[in-house]
C-alpha positions, 0 to 999 in steps of 0.5 A, spaced: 578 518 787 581 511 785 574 507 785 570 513 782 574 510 776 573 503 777 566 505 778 566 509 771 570 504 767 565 498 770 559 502 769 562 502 761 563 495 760 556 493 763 553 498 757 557 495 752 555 488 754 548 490 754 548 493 748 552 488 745 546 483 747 541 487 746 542 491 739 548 488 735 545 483 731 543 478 737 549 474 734 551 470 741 544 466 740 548 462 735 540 461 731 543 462 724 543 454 723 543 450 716 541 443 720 536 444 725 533 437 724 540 435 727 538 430 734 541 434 740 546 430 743 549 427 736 557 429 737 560 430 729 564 424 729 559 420 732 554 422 726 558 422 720 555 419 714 547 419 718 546 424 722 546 431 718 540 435 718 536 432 712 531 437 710 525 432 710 519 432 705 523 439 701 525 437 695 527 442 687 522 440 681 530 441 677 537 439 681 542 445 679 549 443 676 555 444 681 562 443 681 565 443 686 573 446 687 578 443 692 584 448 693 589 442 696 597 442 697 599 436 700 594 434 703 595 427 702 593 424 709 587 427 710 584 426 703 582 419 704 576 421 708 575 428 706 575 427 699 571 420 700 566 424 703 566 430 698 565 424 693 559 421 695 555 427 697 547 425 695 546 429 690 540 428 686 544 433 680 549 433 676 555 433 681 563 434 679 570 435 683 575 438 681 582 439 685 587 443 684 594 439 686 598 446 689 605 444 687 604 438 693 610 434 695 607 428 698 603 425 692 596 429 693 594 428 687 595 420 687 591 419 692 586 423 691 586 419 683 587 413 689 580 415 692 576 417 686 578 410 684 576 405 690 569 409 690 568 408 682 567 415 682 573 417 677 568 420 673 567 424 677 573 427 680 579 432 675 585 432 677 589 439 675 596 441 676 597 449 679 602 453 675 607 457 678 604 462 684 604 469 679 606 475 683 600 478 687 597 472 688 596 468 695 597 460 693 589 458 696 586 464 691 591 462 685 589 455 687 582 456 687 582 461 681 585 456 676 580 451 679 572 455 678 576 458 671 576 450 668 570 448 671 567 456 668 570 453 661 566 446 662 560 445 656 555 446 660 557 450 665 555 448 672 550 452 675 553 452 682 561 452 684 562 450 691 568 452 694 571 448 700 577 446 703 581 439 702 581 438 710 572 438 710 569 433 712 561 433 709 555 429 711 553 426 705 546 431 705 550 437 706 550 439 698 542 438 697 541 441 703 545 448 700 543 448 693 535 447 696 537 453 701 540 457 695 535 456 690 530 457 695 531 464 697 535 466 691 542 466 695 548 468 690 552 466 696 550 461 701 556 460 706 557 455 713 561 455 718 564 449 719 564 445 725 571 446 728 574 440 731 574 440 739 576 435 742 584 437 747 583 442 752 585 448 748 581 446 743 576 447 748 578 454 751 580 457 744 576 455 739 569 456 740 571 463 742 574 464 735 567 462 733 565 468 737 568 473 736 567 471 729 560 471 730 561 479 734 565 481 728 560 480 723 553 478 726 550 472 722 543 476 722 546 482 719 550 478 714 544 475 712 540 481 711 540 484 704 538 491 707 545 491 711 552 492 707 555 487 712 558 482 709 562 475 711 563 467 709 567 462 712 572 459 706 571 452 708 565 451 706 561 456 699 556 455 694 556 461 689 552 461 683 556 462 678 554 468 674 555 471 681 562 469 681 563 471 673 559 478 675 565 480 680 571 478 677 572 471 679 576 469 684 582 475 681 578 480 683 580 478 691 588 476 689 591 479 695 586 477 701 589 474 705 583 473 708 578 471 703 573 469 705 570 476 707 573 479 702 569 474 697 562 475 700 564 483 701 564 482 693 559 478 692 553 482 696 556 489 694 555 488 686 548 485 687 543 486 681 541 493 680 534 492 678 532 489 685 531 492 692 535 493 695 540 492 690 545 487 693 547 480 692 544 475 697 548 471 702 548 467 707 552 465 712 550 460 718 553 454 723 552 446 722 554 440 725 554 437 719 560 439 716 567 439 720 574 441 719 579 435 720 585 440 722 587 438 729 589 444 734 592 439 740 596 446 744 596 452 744 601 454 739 598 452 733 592 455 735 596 462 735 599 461 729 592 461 726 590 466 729 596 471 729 596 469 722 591 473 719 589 477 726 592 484 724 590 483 717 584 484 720 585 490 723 587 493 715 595 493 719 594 499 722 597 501 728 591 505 731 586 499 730 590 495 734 592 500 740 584 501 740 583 493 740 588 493 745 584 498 749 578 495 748 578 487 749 581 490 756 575 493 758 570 490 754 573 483 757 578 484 763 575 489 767 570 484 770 575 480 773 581 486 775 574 490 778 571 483 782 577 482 786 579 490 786 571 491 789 573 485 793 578 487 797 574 495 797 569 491 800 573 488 805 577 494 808 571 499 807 565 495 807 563 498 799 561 492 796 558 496 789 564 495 785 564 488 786 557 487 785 558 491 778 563 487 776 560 480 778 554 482 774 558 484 768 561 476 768 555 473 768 553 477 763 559 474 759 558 467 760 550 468 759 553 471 751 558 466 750 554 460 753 551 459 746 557 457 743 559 453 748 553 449 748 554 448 740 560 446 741 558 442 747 564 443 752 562 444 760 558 450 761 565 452 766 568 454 760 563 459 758 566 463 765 573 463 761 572 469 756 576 474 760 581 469 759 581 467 753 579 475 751 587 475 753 590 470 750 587 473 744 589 480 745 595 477 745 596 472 739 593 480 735 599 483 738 604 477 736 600 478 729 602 485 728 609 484 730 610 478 725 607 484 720 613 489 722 618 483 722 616 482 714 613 474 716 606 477 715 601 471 714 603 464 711 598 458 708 601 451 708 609 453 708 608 459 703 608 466 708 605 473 705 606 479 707 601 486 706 601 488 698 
């Protein structure tokens, strides 16, 4: 009776699998790229400043205006180089910054000035104080709101907002390469998937897997497809036009989201023009090289606490999701493991090897789905055999993020914790 069970749930797992890589978006191919001209073996920190995927030959008879908003809270050791780089985009429009200095205590607003200032680019670069945090907001929107709210209010108003984060590094073409991507297909909304920074050996284990599941979570192509409602960003790196953005609210329409980014393009693709088909506002969302986060993850906690910090918010904090997270991240990715050794040892005393072969089938399923990703982020191939493993660590950070939730820690953001409103 014992392995009829095993047999069913293994069986189960493989028709997930194989529903998984045939009907849910193709999202493990990782082919939703804004820099495919990018040489294969060109590591990010290798290629910064040279290497980014220029579109050769494309090119817009009008470049649109764009200003760029920097929510940044002490963030001062990191700005020289992001800041830098944000500064001397090669952008042949009219280009602005403007950072939102989010009550730092470590002189981020004077560095960012310092910066601004050996680049000879001051012109180019306004500094704002935030106000105090009112009450229903998250400190990030209140920071990005106070900054698209002045950009909304320059005469001209920029065409474009772009919305990134204060530890992004930018090739110098990565803003041309989105405006002509937004302009060419009409996007309100065009959205990359910074490059994460992988370099420890958590790093390594964790982080291309956060991409991944991610990536199973909102398939990009769905994302992509304006006949779908599927709706998904990647906060550090935006471009919205601006009448997109004033067309749902602005940045207050997502206040108390703690996962903003989401919640920003859910906005943006379910108030599209009702005059078009199919009526939704057109997003995008892909992967790049050429655009990367300086945030370091070197061990396992800080990785867990990005995580756990928003995870359960994910699951709306309701109770029932996460048993049924819980129950499913278990047999989607833990039944080929327990199955192979369990099919092993029945194979061993009774010479049934059907279990075993099942569960062997089902692994190197797993590692075929999330060896893309891998190959993105170019780690050993060994690494595409561990998604049991990483799946249990991430079941366990939901866990942990529930439980902070019920003890009143709830999520938190660059020392400031929030809890569900």
């Amino acid at each position: 009776m014992g392995i009829e069970i095993a047999l069913g749930l293994t069986g189960l797992s493989a028709f997930i699998w194989l529903f998984l890589l045939l009907f849910w978006g193709q999202f493990w191919r990782s082919d939703q790229l804004l820099d495919e001209a990018l040489p294969d073996k060109a590591l990010p920190d290798e290629t910064a400043g040279d290497r980014t995927g220029d579109r050769q030959g494309s090119s817009l008879a009008r470049w649109p205006s764009v200003c760029a908003v920097v929510p940044a809270r002490n963030e001062a050791e990191l700005l020289p180089i992001t800041l830098n780089s944000l500064l001397q985009q090669d952008y042949p429009g009219s280009f602005t910054v403007i950072l939102v200095d989010d009550q730092s205590t470590d002189g981020t607003a004077a560095v960012a000035r310092t910066v601004a200032q050996k680049l000879s680019k001051s012109d180019r670069l306004q500094v704002i104080c935030s106000e105090d945090l009112p009450a229903g907001w998250t400190g990030k929107l209140w920071a990005m709101d106070q900054g698209t709210r002045w950009a909304c209010q320059v005469s001209p108003a920029p065409d474009y907002i772009l919305l990134t984060d204060a530890d992004i590094e930018h090739g110098p073409q990565t803003l041309p390469n989105l405006v002509l991507k937004a302009e060419q297909e009409q996007l309100d909304l065009t959205s990359l998937m910074v490059f994460l920074r992988c370099k420890s050996f958590w790093e390594k284990l964790l982080i291309p897997a956060f991409v991944f599941f991610f990536e199973k979570l909102y398939p990009f192509p769905w994302v992509n497809d304006p006949r779908r409602s599927t709706a998904a960003a990647a906060g550090g790196c935006i471009l919205m036009r601006r009448d997109a953005l004033t067309r749902i609210g602005g940045i207050s329409r997502i206040r108390q989201a703690l996962i903003d980014d989401c919640s920003l393009a859910h906005a943006v693709k379910s108030s599209g023009n009702p005059e078009t088909a199919p009526p939704t506002g057109r997003i995008w969302l892909g992967l790049t090289h050429s655009v990367y986060s300086l945030r370091p993850y070197p061990d396992l906690s800080t990785i867990w606490n990005m995580v756990a910090r928003t995870a359960f918010t994910q699951l709306g904090y309701s109770p029932f999701l996460l048993v049924g997270t819980i129950i499913g991240m278990s047999l989607v990715y833990l039944t080929a493991p327990v199955g192979l050794v369990g099919g092993l040892v029945v194979g061993v005393y009774i010479g049934n090897w059907t279990l075993a072969f099942l569960s062997l089938m089902i692994w190197l399923l797993m590692a075929f789905a999330y060896w893309p990703t891998v190959r993105f982020y170019r780690c050993s191939p060994l690494f595409a055999f561990c998604l049991p493993l990483i799946a249990f660590l991430y079941t366990l950070m939901t866990v942990d993020s529930a439980l902070r939730h019920w003890q009143g820690r709830g999520g938190s953001w660059k020392g400031r914790v929030y809890s569900a409103q």
